[in-house]
PDB file of N, CA, C and O in Angstrom:
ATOM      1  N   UNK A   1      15.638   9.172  -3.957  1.00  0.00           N
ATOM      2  CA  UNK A   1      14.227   9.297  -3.646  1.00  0.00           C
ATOM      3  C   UNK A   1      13.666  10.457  -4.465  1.00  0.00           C
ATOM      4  O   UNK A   1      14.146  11.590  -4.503  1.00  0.00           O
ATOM      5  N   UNK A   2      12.280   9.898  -5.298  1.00  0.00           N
ATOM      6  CA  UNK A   2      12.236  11.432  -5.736  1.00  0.00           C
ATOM      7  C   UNK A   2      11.551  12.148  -5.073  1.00  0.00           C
ATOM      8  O   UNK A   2      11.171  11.872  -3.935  1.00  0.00           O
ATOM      9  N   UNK A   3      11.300  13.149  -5.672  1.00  0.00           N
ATOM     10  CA  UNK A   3      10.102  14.579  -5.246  1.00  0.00           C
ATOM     11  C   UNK A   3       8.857  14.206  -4.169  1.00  0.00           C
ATOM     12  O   UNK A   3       8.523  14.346  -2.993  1.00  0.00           O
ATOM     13  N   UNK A   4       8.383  13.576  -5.560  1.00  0.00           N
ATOM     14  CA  UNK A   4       6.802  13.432  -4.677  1.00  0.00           C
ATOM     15  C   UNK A   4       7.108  12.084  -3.809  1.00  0.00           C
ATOM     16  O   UNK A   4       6.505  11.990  -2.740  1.00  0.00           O
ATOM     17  N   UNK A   5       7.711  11.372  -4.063  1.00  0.00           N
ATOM     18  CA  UNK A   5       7.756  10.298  -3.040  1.00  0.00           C
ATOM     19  C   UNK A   5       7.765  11.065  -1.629  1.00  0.00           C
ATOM     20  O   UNK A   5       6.805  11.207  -0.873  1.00  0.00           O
ATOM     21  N   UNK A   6       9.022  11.505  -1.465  1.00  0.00           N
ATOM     22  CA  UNK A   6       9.411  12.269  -0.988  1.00  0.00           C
ATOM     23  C   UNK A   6       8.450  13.414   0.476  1.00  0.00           C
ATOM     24  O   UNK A   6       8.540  13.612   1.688  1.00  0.00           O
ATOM     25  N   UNK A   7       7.689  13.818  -0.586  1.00  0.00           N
ATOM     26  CA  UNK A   7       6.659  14.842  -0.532  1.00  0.00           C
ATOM     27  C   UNK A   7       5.432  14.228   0.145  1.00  0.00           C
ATOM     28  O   UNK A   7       4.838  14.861   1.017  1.00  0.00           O
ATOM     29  N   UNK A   8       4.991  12.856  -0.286  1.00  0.00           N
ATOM     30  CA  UNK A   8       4.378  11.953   0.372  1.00  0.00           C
ATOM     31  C   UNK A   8       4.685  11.179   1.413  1.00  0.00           C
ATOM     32  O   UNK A   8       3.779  10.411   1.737  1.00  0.00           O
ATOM     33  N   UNK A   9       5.704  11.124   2.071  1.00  0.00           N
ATOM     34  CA  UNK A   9       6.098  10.455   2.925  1.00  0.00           C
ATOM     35  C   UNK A   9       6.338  11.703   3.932  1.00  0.00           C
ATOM     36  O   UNK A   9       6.184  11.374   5.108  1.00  0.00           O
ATOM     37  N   UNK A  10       6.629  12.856   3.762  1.00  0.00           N
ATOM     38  CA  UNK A  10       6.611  13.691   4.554  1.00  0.00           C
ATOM     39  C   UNK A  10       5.054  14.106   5.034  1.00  0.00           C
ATOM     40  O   UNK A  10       4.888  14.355   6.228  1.00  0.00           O
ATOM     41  N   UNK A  11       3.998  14.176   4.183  1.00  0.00           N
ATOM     42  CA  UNK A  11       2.645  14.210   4.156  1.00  0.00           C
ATOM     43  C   UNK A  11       2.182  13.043   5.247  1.00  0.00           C
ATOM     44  O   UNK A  11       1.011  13.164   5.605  1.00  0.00           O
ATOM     45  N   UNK A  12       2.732  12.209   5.685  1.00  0.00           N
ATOM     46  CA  UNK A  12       1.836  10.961   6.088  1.00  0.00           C
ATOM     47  C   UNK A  12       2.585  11.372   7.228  1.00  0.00           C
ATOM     48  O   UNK A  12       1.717  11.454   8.098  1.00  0.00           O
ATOM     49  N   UNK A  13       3.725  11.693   7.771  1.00  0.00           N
ATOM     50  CA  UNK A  13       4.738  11.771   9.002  1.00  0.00           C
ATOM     51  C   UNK A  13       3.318  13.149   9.722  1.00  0.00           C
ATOM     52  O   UNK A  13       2.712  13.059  10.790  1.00  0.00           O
ATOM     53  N   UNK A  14       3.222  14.014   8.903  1.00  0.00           N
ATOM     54  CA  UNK A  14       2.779  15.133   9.615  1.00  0.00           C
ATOM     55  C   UNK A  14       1.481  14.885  10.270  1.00  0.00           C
ATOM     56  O   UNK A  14       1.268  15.107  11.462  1.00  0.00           O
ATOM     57  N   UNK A  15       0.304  14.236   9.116  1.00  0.00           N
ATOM     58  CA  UNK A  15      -0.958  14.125   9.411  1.00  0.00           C
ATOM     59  C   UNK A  15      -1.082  12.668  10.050  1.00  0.00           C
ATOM     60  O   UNK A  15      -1.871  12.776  10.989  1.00  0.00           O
ATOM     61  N   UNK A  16      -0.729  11.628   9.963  1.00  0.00           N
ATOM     62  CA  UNK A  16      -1.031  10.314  10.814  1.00  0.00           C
ATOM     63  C   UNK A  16       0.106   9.779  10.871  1.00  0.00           C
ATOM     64  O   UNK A  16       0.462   8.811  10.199  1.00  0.00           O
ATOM     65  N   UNK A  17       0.727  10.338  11.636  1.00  0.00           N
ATOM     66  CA  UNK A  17       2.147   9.521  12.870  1.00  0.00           C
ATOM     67  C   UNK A  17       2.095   8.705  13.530  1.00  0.00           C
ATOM     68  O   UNK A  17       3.057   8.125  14.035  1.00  0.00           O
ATOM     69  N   UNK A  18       0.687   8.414  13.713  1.00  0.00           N
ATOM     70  CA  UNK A  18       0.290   7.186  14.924  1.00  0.00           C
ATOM     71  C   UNK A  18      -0.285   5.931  14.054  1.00  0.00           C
ATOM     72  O   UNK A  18      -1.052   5.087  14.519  1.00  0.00           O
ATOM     73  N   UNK A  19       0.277   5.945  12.535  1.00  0.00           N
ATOM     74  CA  UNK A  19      -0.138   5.066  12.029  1.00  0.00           C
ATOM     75  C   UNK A  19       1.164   4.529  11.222  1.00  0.00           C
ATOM     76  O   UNK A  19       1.240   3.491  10.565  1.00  0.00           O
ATOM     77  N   UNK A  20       2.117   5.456  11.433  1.00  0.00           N
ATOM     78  CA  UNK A  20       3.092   5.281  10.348  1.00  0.00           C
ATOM     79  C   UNK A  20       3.886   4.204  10.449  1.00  0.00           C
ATOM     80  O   UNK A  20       4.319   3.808  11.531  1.00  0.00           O
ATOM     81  N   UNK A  21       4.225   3.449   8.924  1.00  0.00           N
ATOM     82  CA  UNK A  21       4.766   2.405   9.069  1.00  0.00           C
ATOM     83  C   UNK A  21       6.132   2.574   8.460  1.00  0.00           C
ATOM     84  O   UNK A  21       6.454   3.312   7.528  1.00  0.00           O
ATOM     85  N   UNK A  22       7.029   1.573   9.313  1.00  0.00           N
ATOM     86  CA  UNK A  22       8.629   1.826   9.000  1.00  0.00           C
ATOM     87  C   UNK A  22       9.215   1.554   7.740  1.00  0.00           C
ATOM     88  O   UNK A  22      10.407   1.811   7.572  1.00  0.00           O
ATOM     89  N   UNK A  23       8.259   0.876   6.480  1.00  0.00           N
ATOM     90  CA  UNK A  23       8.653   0.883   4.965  1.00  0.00           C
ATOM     91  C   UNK A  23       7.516   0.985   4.461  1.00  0.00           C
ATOM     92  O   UNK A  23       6.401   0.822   4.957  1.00  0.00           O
ATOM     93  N   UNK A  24       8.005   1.403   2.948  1.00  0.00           N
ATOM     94  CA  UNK A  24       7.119   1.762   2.252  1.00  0.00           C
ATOM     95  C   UNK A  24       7.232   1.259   0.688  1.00  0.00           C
ATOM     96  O   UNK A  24       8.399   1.107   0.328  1.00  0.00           O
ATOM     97  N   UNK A  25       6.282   0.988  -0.255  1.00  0.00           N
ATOM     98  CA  UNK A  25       6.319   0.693  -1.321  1.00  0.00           C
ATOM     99  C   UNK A  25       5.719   1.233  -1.989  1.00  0.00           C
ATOM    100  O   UNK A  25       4.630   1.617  -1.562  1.00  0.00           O
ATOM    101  N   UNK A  26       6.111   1.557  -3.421  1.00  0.00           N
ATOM    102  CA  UNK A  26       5.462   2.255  -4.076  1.00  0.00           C
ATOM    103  C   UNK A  26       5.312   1.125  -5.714  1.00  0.00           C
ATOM    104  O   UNK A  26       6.062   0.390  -6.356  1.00  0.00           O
ATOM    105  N   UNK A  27       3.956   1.566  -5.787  1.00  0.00           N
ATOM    106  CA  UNK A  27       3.855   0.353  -7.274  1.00  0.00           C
ATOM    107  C   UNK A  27       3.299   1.022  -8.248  1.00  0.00           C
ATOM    108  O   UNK A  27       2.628   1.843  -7.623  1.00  0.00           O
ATOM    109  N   UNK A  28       3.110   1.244  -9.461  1.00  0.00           N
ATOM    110  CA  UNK A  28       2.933   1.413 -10.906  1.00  0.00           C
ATOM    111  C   UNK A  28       1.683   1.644 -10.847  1.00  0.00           C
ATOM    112  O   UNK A  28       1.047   2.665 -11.108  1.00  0.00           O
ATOM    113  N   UNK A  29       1.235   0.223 -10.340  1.00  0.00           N
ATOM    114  CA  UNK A  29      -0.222  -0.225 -10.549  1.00  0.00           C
ATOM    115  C   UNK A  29      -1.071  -1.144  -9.628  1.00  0.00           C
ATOM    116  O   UNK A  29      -0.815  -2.344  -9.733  1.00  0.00           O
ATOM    117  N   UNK A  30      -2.216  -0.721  -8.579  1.00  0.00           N
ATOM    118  CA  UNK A  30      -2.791  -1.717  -8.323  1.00  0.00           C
ATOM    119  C   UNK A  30      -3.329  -3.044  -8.506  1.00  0.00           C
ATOM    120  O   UNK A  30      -4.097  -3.015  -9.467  1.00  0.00           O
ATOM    121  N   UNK A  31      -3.253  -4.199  -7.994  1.00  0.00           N
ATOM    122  CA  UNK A  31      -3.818  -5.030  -8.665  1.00  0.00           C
ATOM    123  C   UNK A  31      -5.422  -5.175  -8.494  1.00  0.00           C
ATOM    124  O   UNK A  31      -5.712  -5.381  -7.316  1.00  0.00           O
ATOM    125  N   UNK A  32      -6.663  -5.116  -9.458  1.00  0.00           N
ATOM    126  CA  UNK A  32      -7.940  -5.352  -8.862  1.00  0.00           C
ATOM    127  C   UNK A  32      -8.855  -5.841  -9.665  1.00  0.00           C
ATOM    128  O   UNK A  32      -8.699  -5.625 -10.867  1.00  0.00           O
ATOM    129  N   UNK A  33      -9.862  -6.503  -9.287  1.00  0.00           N
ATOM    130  CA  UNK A  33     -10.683  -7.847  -9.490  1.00  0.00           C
ATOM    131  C   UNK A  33     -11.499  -7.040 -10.934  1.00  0.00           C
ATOM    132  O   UNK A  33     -11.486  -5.908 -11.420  1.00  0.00           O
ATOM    133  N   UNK A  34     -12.059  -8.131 -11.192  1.00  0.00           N
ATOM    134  CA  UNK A  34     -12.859  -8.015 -12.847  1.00  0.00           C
ATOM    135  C   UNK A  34     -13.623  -6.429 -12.487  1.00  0.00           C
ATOM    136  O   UNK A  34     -13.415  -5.443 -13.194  1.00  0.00           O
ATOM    137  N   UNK A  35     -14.499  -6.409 -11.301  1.00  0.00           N
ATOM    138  CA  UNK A  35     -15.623  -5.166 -10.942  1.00  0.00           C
ATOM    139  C   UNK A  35     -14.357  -4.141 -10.244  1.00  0.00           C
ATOM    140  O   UNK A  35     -14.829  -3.186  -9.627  1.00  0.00           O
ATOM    141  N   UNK A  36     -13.113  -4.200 -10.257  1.00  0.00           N
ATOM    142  CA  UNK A  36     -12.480  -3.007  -9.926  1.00  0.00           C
ATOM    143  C   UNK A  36     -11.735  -2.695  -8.596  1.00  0.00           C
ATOM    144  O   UNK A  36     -10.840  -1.892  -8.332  1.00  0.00           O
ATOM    145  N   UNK A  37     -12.525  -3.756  -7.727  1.00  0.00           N
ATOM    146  CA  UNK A  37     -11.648  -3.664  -6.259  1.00  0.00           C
ATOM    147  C   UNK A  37     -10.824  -3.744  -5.821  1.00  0.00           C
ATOM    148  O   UNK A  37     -11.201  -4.534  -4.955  1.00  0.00           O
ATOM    149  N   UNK A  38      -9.458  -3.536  -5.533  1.00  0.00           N
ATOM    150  CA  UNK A  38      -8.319  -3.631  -5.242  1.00  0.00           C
ATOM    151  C   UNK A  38      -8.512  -4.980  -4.300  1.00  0.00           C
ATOM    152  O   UNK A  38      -9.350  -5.258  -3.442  1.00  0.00           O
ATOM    153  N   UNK A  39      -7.397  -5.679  -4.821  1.00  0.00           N
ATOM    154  CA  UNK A  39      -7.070  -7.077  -4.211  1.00  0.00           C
ATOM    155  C   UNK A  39      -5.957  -6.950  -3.268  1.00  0.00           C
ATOM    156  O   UNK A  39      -4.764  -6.896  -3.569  1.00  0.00           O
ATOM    157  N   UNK A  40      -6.538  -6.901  -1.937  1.00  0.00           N
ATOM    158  CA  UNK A  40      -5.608  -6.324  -0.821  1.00  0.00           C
ATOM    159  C   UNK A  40      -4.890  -7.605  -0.589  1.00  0.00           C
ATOM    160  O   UNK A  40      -3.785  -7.621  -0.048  1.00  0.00           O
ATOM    161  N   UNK A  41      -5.619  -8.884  -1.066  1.00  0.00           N
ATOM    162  CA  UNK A  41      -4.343  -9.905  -0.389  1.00  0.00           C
ATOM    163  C   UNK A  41      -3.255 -10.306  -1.322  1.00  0.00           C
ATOM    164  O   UNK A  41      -2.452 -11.166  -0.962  1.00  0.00           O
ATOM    165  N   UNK A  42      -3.144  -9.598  -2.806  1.00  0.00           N
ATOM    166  CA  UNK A  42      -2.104  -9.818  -2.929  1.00  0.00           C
ATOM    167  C   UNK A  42      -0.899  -8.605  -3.184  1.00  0.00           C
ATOM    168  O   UNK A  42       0.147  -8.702  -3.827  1.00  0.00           O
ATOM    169  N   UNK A  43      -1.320  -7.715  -2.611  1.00  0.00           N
ATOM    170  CA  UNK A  43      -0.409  -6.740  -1.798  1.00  0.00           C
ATOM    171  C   UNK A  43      -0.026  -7.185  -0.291  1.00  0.00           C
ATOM    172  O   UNK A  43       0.921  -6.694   0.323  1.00  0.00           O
ATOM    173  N   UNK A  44      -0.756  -8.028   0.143  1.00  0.00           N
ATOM    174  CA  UNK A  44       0.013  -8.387   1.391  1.00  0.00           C
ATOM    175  C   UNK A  44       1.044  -9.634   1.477  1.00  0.00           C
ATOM    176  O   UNK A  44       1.873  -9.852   2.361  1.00  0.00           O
ATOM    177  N   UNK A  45       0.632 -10.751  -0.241  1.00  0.00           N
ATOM    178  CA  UNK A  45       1.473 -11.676  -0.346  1.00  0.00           C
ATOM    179  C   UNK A  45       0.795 -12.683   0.717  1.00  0.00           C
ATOM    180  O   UNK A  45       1.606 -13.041   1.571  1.00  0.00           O
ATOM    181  N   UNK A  46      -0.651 -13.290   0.887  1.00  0.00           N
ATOM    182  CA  UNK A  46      -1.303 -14.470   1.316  1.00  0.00           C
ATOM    183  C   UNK A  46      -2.290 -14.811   0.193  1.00  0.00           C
ATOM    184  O   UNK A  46      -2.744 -14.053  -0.665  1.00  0.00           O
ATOM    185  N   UNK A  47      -2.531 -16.155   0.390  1.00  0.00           N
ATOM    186  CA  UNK A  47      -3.536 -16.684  -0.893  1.00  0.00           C
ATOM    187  C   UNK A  47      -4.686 -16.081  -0.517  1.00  0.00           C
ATOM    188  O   UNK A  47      -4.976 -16.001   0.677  1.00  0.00           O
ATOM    189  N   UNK A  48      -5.479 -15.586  -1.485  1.00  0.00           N
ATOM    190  CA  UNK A  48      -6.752 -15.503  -1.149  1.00  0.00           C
ATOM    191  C   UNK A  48      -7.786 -16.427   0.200  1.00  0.00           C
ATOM    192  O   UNK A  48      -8.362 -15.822   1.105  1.00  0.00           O
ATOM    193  N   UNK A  49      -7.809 -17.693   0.060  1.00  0.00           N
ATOM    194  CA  UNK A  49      -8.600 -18.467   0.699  1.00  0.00           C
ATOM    195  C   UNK A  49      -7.757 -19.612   1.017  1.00  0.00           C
ATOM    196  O   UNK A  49      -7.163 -20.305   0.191  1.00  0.00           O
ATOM    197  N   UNK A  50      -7.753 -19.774   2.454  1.00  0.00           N
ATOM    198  CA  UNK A  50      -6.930 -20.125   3.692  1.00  0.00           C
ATOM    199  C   UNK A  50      -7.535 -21.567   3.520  1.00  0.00           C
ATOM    200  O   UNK A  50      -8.760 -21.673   3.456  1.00  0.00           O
ATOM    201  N   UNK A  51      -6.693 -22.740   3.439  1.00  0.00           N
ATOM    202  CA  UNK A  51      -6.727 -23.748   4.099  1.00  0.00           C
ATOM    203  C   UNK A  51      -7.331 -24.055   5.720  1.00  0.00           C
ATOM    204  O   UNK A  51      -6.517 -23.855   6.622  1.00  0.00           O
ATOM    205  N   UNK A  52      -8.563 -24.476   6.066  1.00  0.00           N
ATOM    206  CA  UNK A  52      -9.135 -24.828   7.495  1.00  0.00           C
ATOM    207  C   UNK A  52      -9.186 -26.113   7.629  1.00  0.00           C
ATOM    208  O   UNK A  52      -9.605 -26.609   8.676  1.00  0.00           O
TER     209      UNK A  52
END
């Protein structure tokens, strides 16, 4: 594990514990749309737009 990982995961234990989740990932690079927005559904791994 390095440093700042490290350093960050200790950071999140101290200030929001009541949110903390039991894994963690770390990526390179966000993925996000033409205007810049981070594309949260495919960090969560669902298609964009759901079959009804």
């Amino acid at each position: 594990m390095s440093t700042s990982k490290s350093k960050n995961i200790a950071f999140v234990i101290r200030h929001s514990s009541f949110v903390l989740r039991l894994s963690c990932i770390v990526v390179s690079e966000l993925p996000k749309t033409a205007t810049g927005k981070v594309q949260k559904y495919v960090l969560r791994g669902k298609p964009a737009i759901s079959k009804q």
